[in-house]
C-alpha positions as CSV (number, residue, x, y, z in Angstrom):
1,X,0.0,0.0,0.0
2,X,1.4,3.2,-0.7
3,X,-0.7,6.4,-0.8
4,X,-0.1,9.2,-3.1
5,X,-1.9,12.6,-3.4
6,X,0.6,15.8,-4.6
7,X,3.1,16.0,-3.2
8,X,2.5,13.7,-0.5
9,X,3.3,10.3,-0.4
10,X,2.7,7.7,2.4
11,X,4.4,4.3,2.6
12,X,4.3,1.8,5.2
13,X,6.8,1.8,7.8
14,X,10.5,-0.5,7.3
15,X,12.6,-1.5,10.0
16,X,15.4,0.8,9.1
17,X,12.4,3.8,9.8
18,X,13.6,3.1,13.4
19,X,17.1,5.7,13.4
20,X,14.5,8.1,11.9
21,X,11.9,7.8,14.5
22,X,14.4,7.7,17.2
23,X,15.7,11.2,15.9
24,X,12.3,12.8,15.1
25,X,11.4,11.1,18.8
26,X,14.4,12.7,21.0
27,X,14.1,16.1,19.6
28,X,12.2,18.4,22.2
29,X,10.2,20.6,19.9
30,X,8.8,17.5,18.3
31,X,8.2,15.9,22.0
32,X,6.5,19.1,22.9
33,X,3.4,18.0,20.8
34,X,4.2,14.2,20.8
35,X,4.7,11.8,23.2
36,X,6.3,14.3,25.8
37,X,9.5,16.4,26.1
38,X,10.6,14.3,28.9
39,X,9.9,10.8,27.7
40,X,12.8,11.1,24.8
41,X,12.8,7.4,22.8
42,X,15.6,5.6,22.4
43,X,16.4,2.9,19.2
44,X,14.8,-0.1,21.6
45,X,11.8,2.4,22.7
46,X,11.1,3.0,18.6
47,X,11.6,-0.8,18.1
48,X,8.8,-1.8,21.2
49,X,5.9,1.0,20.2
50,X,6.6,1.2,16.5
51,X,8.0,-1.7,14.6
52,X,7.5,-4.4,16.8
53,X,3.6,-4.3,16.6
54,X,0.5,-6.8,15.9
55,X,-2.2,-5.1,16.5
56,X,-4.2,-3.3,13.6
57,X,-2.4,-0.1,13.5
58,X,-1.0,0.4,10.0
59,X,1.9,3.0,10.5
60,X,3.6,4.7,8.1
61,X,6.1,7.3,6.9
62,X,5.0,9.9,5.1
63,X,7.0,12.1,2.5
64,X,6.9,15.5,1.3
65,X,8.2,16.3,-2.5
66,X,11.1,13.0,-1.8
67,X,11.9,13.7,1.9
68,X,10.7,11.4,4.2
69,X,9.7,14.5,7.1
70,X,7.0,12.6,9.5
71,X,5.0,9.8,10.8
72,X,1.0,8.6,10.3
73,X,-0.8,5.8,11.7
74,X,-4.3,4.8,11.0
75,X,-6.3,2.3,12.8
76,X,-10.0,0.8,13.6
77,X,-10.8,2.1,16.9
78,X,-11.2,-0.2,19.6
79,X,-14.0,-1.6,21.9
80,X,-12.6,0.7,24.7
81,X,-12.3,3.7,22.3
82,X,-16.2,3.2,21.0
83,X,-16.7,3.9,24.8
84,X,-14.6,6.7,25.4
85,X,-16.3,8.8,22.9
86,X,-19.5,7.9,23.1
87,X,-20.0,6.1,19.6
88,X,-22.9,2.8,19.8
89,X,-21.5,0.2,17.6
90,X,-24.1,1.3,14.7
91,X,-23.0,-0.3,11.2
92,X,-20.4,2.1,10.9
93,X,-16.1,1.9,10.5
94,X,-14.4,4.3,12.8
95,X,-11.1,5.1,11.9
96,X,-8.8,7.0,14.6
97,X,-5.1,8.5,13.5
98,X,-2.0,10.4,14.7
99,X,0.5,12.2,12.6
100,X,3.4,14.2,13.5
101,X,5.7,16.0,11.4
102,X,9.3,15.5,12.5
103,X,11.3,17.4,10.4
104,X,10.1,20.8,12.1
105,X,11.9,22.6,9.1
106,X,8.3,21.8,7.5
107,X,5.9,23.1,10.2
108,X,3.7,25.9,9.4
109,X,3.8,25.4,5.4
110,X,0.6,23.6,5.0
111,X,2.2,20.4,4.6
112,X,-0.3,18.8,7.8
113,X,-3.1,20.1,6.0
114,X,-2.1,17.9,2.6
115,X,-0.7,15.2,4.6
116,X,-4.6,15.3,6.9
117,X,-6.2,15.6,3.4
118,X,-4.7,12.9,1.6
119,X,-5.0,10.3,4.4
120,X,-8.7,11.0,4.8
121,X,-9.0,10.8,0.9
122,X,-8.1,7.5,1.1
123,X,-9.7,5.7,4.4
124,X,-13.3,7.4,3.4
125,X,-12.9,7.1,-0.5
126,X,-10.6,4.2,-1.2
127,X,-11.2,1.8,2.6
128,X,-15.2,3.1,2.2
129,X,-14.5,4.2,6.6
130,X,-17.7,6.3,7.9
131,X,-16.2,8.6,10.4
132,X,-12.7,9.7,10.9
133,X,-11.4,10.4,14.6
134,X,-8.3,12.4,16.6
135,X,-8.2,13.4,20.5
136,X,-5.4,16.7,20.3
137,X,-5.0,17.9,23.3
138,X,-7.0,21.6,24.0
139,X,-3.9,23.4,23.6
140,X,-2.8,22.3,21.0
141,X,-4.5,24.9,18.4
142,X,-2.3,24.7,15.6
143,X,-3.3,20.9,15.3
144,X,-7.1,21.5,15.3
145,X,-7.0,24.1,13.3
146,X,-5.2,22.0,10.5
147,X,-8.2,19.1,11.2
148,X,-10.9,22.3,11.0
149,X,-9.6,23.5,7.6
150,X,-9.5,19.5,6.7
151,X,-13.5,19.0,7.5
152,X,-12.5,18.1,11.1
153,X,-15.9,19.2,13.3
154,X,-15.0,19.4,17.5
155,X,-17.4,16.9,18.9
156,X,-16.6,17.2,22.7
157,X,-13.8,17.7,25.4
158,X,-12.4,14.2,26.8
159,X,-11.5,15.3,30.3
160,X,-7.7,14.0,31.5
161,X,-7.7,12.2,28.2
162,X,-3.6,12.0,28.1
163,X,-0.8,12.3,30.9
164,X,1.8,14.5,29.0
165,X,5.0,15.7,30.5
166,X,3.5,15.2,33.8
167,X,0.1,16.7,33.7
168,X,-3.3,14.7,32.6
169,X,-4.3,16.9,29.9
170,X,-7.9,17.4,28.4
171,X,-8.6,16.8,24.6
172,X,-10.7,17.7,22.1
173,X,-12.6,14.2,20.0
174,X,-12.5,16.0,16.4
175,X,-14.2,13.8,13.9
176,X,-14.7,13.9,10.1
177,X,-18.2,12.0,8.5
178,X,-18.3,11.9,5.1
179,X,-21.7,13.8,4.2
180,X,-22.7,11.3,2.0
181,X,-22.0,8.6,4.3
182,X,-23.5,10.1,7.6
183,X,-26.8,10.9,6.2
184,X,-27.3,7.5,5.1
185,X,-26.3,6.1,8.7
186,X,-28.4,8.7,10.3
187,X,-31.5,7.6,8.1
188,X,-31.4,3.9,9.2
């Protein structure tokens, strides 16, 4: 599987992705929005969360014009997660990603918008998913305003959703439903 759309290009992770991850992942300003500034990763740490994995997480790098500058994973959310944010198990696919960008030479050039964009392009028009779903944390407004401008709608506050540097922080549950696809669920 390999996703492209632009400029943007998103393959599925390799094993050598690990030196990359490890970088992107022990570089403050990245840890500031991901993961936490004081929970750097080391090689193993990458190897353990990232490539060693079974579950149904598909993770990915994703590329901007030839340079590999972030991570994306995409996954059907769980039994726990249908809970969480209030979703009955109705006949519909939820979907839940993250994203970072990790070469922060490429924040704040639109390149989260394309990159938010092209991944929902292809779970709601190529894997036929219903609804779409992210839990940023409140402060983080640059984030949700990249979702917003991508369709994203704020559905709720998750209270102490995530412990981050510390502090249980609340989020935001921002969803995208395909039009087409939400009215015909609604109607049933």
């Amino acid at each position: 599987m390999e996703i492209r759309n632009g400029d943007i290009v998103i393959r599925p992770l390799k094993e050598e992705d690990k030196f990359r991850l490890a970088k992107w992942l022990s570089d403050p300003v990245v840890l500031q929005y991901y993961e936490g500034r004081d929970s750097p990763f080391t090689i193993e740490m990458v190897e353990e969360k990232f490539i060693n994995q079974s579950d149904e997480a598909v993770r990915c790098i994703f590329i901007f014009k030839g340079k590999e500058i972030g991570y994306v994973q995409y996954y059907p959310i769980d039994e726990e997660e249908w809970i969480k944010y209030g979703y009955n198990k109705a006949n519909e696919v939820i979907y839940g990603t993250d994203q970072f960008i990790g070469e922060t030479d490429y924040w704040n050039r639109g390149i989260g918008t394309l990159l938010i964009d092209a991944l929902k392009n292809y779970l709601v028009g190529t894997l036929g998913v219903d609804r779409l779903v992210m839990d940023p944390m409140v402060w983080n407004e640059r984030a949700i305003k990249c979702y917003e401008k991508c369709g994203y709608r704020k559905v709720k506050i998750l209270p102490q959703n995530e412990l981050h540097e510390g502090v249980t922080h609340d989020a935001w549950l921002v969803e995208y439903a395909d039009e087409h696809n939400y009215k015909k669920v609604v109607k049933q």
